[in-house]
C-alpha atoms as an extended CHARMM CRD file, in Angstrom:
* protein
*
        54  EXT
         1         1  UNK       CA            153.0140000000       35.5120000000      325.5970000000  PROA      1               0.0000000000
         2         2  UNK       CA            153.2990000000       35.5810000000      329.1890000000  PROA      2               0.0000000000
         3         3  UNK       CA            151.4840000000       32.5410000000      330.9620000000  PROA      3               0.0000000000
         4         4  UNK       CA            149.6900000000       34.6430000000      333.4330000000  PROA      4               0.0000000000
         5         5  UNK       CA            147.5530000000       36.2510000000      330.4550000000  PROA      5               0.0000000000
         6         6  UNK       CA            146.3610000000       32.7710000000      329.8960000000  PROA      6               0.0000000000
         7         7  UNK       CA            142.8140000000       33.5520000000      331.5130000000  PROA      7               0.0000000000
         8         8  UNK       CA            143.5490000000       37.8330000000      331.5220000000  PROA      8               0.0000000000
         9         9  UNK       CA            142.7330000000       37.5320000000      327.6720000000  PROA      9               0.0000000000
        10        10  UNK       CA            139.2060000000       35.1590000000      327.5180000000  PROA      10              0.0000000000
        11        11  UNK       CA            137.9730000000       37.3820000000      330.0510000000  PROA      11              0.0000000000
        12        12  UNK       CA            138.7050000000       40.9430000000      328.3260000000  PROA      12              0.0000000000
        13        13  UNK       CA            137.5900000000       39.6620000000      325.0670000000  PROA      13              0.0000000000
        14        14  UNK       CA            134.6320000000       38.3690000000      326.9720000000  PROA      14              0.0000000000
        15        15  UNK       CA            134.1670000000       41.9260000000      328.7890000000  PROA      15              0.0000000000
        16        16  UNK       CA            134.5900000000       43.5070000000      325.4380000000  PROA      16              0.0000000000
        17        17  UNK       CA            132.0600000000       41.5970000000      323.8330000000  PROA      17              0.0000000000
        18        18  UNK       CA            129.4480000000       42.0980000000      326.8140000000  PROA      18              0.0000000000
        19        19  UNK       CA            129.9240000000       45.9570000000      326.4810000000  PROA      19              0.0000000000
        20        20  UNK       CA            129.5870000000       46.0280000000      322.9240000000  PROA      20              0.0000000000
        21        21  UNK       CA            126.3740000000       43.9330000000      322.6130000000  PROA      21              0.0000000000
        22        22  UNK       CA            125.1970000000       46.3540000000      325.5740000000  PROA      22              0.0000000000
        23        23  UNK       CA            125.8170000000       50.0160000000      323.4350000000  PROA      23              0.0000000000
        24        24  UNK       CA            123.7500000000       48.5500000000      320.8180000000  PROA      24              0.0000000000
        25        25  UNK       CA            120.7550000000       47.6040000000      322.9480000000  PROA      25              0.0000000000
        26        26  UNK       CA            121.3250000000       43.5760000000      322.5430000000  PROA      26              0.0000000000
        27        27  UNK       CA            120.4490000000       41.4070000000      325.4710000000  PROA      27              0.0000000000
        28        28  UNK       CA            120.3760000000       37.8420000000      325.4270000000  PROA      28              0.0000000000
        29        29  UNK       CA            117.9790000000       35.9010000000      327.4390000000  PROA      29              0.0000000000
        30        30  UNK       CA            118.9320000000       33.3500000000      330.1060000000  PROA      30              0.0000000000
        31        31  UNK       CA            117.1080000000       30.2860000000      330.1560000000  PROA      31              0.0000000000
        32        32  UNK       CA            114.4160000000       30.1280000000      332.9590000000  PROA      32              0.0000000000
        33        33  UNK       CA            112.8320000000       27.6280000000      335.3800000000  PROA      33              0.0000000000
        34        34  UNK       CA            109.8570000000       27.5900000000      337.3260000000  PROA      34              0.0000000000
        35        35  UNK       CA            109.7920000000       25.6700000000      340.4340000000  PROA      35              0.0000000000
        36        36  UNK       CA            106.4690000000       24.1980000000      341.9970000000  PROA      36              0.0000000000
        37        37  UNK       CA            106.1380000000       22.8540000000      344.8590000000  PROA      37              0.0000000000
        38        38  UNK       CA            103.5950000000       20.1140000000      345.7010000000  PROA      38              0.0000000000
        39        39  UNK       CA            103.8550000000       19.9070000000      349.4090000000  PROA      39              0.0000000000
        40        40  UNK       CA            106.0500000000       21.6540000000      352.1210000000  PROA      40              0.0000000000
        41        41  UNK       CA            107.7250000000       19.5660000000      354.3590000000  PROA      41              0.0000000000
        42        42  UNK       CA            106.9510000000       19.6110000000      357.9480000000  PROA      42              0.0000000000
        43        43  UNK       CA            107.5620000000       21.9890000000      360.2170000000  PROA      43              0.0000000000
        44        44  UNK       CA            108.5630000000       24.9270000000      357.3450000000  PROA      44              0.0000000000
        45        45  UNK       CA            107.4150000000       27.8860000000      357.8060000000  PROA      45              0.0000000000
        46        46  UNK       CA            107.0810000000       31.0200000000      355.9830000000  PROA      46              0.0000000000
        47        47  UNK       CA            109.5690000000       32.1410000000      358.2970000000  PROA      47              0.0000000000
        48        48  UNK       CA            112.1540000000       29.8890000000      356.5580000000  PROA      48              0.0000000000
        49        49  UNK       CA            112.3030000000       32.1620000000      353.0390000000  PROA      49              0.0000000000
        50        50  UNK       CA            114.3540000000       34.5240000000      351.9310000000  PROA      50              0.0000000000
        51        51  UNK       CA            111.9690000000       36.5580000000      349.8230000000  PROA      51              0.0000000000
        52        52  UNK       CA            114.9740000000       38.8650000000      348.6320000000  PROA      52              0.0000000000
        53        53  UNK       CA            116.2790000000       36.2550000000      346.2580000000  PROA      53              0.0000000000
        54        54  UNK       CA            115.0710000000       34.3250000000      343.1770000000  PROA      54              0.0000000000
């Protein structure tokens, strides 16, 4: 084995894995997290988002 495939072969089995769950329609969910905010802090603005982005 040749020491550069060291990380060439986790991430092709990984790849291989991801397309097969994919052609048979199986997704699996990422955990989420809702962030609330009690108070801005001063001086932020609306201005100061980036409303493209999670």
């Amino acid at each position: 084995m040749d020491p550069s495939d060291v990380l060439d072969v986790p991430s092709a089995i990984h790849v291989a894995i991801d397309e097969a769950l994919k052609e048979a329609g199986i997704e699996i969910p990422f955990p989420q997290r809702d962030l609330h905010l009690r108070g801005m802090p001063e001086g932020f603005t609306d201005a100061d988002t980036d409303t493209d982005t999670p």
